[in-house]
VOGU-3710 file (C-alpha; in Angstrom, 3 decimals, decimal comma):
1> xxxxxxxxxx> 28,683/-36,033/12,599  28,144/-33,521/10,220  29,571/-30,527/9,325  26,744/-28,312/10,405  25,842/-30,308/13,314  29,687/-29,808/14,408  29,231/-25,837/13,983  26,048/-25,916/15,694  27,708/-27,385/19,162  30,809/-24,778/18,144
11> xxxxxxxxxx> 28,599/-21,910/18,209  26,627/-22,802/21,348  29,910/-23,151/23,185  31,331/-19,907/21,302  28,022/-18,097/22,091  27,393/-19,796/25,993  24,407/-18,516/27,520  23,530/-15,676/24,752  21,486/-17,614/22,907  18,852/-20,756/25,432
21> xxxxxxxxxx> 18,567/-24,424/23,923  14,835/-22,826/22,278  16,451/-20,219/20,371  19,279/-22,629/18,595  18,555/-25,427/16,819  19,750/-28,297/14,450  17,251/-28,670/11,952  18,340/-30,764/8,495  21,686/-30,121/8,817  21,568/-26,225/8,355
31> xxxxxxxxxx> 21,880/-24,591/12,275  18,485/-22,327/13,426  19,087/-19,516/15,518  16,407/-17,217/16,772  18,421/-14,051/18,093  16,582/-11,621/20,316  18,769/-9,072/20,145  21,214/-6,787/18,278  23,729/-7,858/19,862  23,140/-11,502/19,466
41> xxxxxxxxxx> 22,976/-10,959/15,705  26,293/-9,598/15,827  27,673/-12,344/17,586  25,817/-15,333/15,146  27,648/-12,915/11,997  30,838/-12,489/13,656  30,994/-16,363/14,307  29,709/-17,155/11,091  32,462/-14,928/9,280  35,390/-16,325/11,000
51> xxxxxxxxxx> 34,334/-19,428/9,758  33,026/-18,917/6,133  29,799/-19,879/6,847  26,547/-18,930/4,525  23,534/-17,243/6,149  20,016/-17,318/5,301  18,161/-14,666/6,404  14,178/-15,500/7,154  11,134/-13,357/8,488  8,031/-14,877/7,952
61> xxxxxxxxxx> 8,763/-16,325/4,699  6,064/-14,347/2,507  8,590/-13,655/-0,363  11,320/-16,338/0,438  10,465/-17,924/-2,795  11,926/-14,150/-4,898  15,284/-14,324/-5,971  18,062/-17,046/-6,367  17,586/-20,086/-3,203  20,085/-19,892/-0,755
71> xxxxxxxxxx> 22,524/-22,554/0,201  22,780/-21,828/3,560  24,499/-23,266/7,028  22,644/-20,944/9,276  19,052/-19,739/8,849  18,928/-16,697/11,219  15,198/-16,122/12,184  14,217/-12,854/13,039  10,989/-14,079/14,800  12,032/-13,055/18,221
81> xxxxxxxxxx> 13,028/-9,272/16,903  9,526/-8,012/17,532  7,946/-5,049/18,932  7,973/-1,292/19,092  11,777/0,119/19,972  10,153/3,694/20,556  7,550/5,998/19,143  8,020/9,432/19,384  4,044/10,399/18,032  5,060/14,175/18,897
91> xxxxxxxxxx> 7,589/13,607/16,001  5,563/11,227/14,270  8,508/9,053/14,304  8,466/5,161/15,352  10,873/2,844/15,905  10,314/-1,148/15,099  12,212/-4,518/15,582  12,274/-6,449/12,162  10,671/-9,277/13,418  7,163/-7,433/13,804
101> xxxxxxxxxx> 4,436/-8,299/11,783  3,644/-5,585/9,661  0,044/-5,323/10,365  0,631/-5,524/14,265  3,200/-2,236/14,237  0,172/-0,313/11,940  -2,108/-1,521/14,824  0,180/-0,130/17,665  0,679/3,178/15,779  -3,345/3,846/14,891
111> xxxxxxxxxx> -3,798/3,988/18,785  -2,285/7,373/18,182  -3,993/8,244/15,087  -1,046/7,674/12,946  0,557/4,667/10,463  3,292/4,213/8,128  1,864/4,931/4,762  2,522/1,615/3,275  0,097/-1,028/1,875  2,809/-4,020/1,089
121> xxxxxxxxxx> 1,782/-7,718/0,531  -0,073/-9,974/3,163  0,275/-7,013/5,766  -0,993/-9,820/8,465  2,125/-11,732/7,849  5,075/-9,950/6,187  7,545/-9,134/8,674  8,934/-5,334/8,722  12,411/-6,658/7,843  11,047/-8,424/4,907
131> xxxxxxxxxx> 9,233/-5,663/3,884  12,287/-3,661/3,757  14,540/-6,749/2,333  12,031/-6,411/-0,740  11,334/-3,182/-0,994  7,751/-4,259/-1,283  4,671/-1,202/-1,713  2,029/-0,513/-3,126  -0,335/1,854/-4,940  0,093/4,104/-1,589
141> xxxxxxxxxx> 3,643/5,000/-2,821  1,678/7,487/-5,181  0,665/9,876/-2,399  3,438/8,941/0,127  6,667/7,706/-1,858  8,619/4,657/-1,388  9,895/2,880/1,322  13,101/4,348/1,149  11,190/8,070/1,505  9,657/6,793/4,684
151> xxxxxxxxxx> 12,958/4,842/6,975  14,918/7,740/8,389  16,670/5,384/10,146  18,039/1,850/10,770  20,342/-0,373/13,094  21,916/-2,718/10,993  24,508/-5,629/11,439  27,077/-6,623/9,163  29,006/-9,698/8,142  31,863/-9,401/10,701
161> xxxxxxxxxx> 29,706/-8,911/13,414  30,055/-4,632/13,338  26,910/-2,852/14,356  25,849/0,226/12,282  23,806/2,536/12,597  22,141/4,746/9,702  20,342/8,246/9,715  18,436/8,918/12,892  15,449/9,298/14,771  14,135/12,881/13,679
171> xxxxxxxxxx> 12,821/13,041/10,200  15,675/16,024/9,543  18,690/14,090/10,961  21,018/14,415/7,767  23,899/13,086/9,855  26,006/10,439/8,843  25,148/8,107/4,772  21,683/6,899/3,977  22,764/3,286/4,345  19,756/2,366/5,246
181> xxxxxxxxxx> 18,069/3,902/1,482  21,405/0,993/0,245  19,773/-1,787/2,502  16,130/-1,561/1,292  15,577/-3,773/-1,907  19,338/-5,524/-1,582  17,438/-8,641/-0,143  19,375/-9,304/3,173  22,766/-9,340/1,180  24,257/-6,649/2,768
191> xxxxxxxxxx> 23,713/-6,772/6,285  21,260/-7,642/8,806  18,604/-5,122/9,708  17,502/-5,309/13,561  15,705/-2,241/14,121  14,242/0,567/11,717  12,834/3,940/12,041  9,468/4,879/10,214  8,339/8,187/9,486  4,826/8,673/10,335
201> xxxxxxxxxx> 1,791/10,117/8,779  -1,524/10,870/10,419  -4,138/8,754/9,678  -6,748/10,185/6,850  -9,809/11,546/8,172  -12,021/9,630/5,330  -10,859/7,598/2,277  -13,001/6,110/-0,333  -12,607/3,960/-3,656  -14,936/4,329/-6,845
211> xxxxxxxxxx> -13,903/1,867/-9,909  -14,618/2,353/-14,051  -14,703/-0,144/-16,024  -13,870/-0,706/-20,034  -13,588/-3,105/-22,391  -10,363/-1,131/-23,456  -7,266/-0,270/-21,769  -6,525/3,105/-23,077  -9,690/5,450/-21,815  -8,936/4,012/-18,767
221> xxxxxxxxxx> -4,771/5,055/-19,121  -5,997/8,546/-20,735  -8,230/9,323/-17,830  -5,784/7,966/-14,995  -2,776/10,703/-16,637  -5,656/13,497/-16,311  -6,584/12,838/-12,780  -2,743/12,684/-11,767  -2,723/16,237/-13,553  -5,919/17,526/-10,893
231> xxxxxxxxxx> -6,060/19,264/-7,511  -8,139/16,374/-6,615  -7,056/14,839/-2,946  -6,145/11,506/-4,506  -4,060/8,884/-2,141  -4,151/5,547/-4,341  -4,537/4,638/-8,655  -4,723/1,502/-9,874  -5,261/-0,291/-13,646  -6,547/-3,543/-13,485
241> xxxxxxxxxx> -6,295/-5,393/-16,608  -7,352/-9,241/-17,304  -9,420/-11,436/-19,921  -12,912/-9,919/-18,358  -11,418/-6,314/-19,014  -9,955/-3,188/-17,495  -11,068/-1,329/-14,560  -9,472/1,688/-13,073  -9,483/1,867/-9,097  -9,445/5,276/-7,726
251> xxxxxxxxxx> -9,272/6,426/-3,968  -9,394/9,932/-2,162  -8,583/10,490/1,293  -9,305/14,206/2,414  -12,186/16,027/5,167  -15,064/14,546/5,154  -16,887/17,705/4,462  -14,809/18,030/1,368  -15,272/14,371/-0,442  -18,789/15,122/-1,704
261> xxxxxxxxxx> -16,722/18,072/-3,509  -14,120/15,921/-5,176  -16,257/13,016/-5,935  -18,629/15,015/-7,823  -15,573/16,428/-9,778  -13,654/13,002/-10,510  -17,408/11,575/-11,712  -17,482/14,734/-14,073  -13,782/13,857/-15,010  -14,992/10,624/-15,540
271> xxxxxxxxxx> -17,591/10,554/-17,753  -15,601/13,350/-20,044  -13,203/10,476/-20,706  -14,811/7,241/-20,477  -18,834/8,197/-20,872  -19,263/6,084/-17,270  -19,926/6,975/-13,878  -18,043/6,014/-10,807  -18,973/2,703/-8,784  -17,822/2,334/-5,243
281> xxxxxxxxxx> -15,737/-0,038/-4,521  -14,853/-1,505/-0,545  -11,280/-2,886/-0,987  -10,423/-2,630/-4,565  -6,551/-2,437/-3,814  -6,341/-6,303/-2,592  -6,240/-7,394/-6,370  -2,210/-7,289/-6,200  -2,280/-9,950/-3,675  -4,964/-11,989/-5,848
291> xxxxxxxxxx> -2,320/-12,632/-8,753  0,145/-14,465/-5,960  -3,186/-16,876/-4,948  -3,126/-19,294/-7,301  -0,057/-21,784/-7,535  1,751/-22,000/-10,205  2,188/-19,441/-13,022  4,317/-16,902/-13,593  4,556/-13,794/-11,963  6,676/-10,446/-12,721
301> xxxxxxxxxx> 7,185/-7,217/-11,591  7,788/-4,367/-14,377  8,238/-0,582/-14,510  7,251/1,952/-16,748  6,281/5,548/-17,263  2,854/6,512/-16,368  1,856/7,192/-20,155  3,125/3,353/-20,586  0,541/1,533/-18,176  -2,296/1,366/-20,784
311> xxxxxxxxxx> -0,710/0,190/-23,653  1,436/-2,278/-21,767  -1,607/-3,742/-19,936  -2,968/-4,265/-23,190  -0,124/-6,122/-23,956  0,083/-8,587/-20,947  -4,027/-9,226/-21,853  -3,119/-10,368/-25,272  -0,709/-12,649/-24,030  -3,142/-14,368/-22,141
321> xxxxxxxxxx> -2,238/-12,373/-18,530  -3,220/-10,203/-16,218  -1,848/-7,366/-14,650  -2,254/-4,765/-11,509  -0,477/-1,841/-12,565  0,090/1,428/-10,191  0,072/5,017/-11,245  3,312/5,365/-10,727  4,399/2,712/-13,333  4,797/-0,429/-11,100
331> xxxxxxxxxx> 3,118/-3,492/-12,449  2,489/-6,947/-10,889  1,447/-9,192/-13,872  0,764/-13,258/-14,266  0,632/-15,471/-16,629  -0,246/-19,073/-16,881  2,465/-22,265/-17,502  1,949/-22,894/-20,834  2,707/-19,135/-21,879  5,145/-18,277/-19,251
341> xxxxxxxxxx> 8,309/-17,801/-21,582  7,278/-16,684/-24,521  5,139/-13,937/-22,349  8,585/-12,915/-20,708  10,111/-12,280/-23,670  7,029/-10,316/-25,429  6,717/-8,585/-22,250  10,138/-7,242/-21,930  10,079/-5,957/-25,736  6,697/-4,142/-25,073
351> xxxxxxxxxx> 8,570/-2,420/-21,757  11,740/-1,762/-24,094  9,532/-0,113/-26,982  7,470/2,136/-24,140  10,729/3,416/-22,486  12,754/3,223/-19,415  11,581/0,301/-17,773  12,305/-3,181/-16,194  11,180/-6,670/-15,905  11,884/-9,066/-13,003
361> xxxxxxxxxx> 11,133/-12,422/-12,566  9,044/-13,112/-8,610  7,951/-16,240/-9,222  7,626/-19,224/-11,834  10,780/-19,548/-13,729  14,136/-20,823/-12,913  17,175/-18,382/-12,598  18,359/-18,624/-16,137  15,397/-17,363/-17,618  14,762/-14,456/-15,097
371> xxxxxxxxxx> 16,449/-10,981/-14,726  18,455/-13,132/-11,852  21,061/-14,358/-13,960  24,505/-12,563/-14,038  24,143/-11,214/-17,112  23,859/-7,104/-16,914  24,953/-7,175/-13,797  26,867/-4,196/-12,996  31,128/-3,946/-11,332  29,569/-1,364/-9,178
381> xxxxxxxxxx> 26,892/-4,263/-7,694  29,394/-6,686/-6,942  32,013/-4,273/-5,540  29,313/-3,029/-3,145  28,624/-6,506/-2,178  32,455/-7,115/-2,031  32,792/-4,072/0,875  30,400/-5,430/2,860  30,444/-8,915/2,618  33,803/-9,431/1,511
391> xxxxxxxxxx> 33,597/-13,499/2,420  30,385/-13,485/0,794  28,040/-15,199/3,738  25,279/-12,892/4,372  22,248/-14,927/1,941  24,728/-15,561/-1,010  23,325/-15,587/-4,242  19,946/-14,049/-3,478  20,473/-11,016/-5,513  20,876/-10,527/-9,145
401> xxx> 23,819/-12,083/-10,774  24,137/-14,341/-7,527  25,422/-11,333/-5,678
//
């Protein structure tokens, strides 16, 4: 019998009826739990702990492949943490299990007229709590902010089985640390998030998309910096930048009676930069999810300043990529196998030259050649990681530096 298979018949007996025959399984030597509650997270982590046992943390999967692999005795599934906790549309407040399909808690909340501003990857799919884990958004985060500007709240469990719980359930709650603004991006390494609290926005009344296209990238980058510096009612930028050429994706969301208005004054903003009118576009802000279609490649994630998106989308072109790039400076770029490295490395100059900025490695490249390696990694990271996961079990080696 193996080791794992002896832990698996441990933990049933240590959990007894907490956790049904369906919900626990022994799957290729690594024990699968399903927990349906907080509570039965806490007691899987508390186990787990005493024991020195590593846990994998899983949603839907989406972005499992980001980061370091975990070698893992327990994959805790959070597919049995769905549904709505509470929603409080008075507030515009909402509270969600991290098992819910991200798509499915937008659907919930529209019946009110309201949604979390978000637009992260394969909405269908993507779990909340991977969402979070990731720190995934997109070109939204211009008009709304990040994730961490909309969870006021969160219910977390950590690695001895302790339940926590962060900020509140009113968007002014100031009570206690932002824990849960620590938990968003660290990739399940700190803790295990069970329940979260959105802060809601009402649904726009209209939106609409227009695109402009150029065989160069920097109109396009001039004229995106001029209509960040309007009074135009814009909720979404994008640069799109490949071998065909650039385009610039632009939506407004605002009164119907009043989009006639600003349309007419982005298409005279327009041609005074590029000498092009607007085209409308239906769903010009899928193209992030386009670069992740194809196998293979390599795919990154960079940041920048705003003033750096043209030049460094002319950049990833000429090193045989392409790129979505938001207006705030976030940039989703791929490149092909046989250019993969020596893109990384011209790629990471070009974001050095243009400023503060980052690269990181999502997909195509082993740990030694991505931002995941240990080296730069700060004392203050691994001390962090140290305080709350002092035995080191909650999805070891995920993070940078195999934190």
């Amino acid at each position: 019998m193996t080791a794992a298979l002896s832990s698996f018949d441990d933990l049933r007996a240590s959990l007894g009826a907490s956790l049904n025959v369906a919900s626990m399984v022994e799957r290729d030597g690594k024990i699968v739990v399903s927990p349906q509650s907080t509570e039965e997270v806490a007691a899987i982590t508390s186990y787990a702990n005493e024991r020195e046992l590593a846990i994998e943390i899983v949603g839907a999967g989406t972005k499992r492949g980001w980061g370091n692999p975990v070698q893992a005795n327990i994959l805790l599934e959070t597919a049995r943490l769905t549904g709505m906790r509470g929603h409080s549309w008075q507030d515009l407040t909402a509270t969600v299990a991290v098992g819910t399909p991200w798509a499915a808690m937008q659907r919930t909340l529209a019946a009110h007229g309201q949604w979390v501003a978000l637009d992260p990857l394969w909405p269908e799919t993507a779990t909340v709590g991977g969402i979070i884990a990731t720190n995934d958004s997109g070109a939204l985060r211009l008009r709304y902010g990040s994730l961490r500007d909309l969870i006021i709240g969160m219910t977390l469990v950590l690695a001895d089985g302790t339940v926590a719980k962060s900020g509140g359930k009113v968007v002014k709650n100031v009570a206690g640390y932002d824990l849960h603004k620590l938990m968003t991006g660290a990739f399940g390494t700190l803790g295990v998030i069970t329940e979260v609290t959105f802060r809601l926005h009402p649904i726009p009344a209209q939106t609409r998309s227009w695109s402009l296209s150029s065989e160069a990238a920097e109109p396009l980058g001039e004229l995106m910096l001029k209509v960040l510096d309007s009074q135009l009612s814009i909720q979404a930028i994008q640069l799109r930048a490949s071998s065909a050429g650039y385009a610039l994706d632009v939506e407004l969301a605002t009164l119907p009676e009043v989009l006639t208005l600003q349309v007419a004054a982005l298409d005279r903003l327009a041609e005074s930069v590029v000498a092009t009118s607007l085209v409308s576009q239906d769903q010009p802000f899928g193209a992030r999810e386009e670069l992740f279609a194809p196998a293979g490649g390599l795919i990154v994630k960079a940041t920048m300043l705003p003033s750096a998106v043209a030049s460094v989308s002319s950049e990833v072109v000429r090193l045989g990529g392409s790129a979505v790039t938001q207006a705030t400076g976030i940039m989703y770029a791929r490149f092909p196998d046989g250019v993969a490295a020596k893109a990384l490395v011209a790629l990471r100059a070009s974001v050095t030259a243009a400023g503060d900025g980052s690269v990181t490695v999502l997909r195509g490249l082993d740990a030694s050649a991505s931002p995941w390696s240990a080296e730069g990694v700060s004392a203050l990271s691994r001390e962090i990681k140290r305080r709350f996961d002092p035995n080191g079990i909650l999805n070891p080696g995920r993070f940078v530096g195999g934190i």
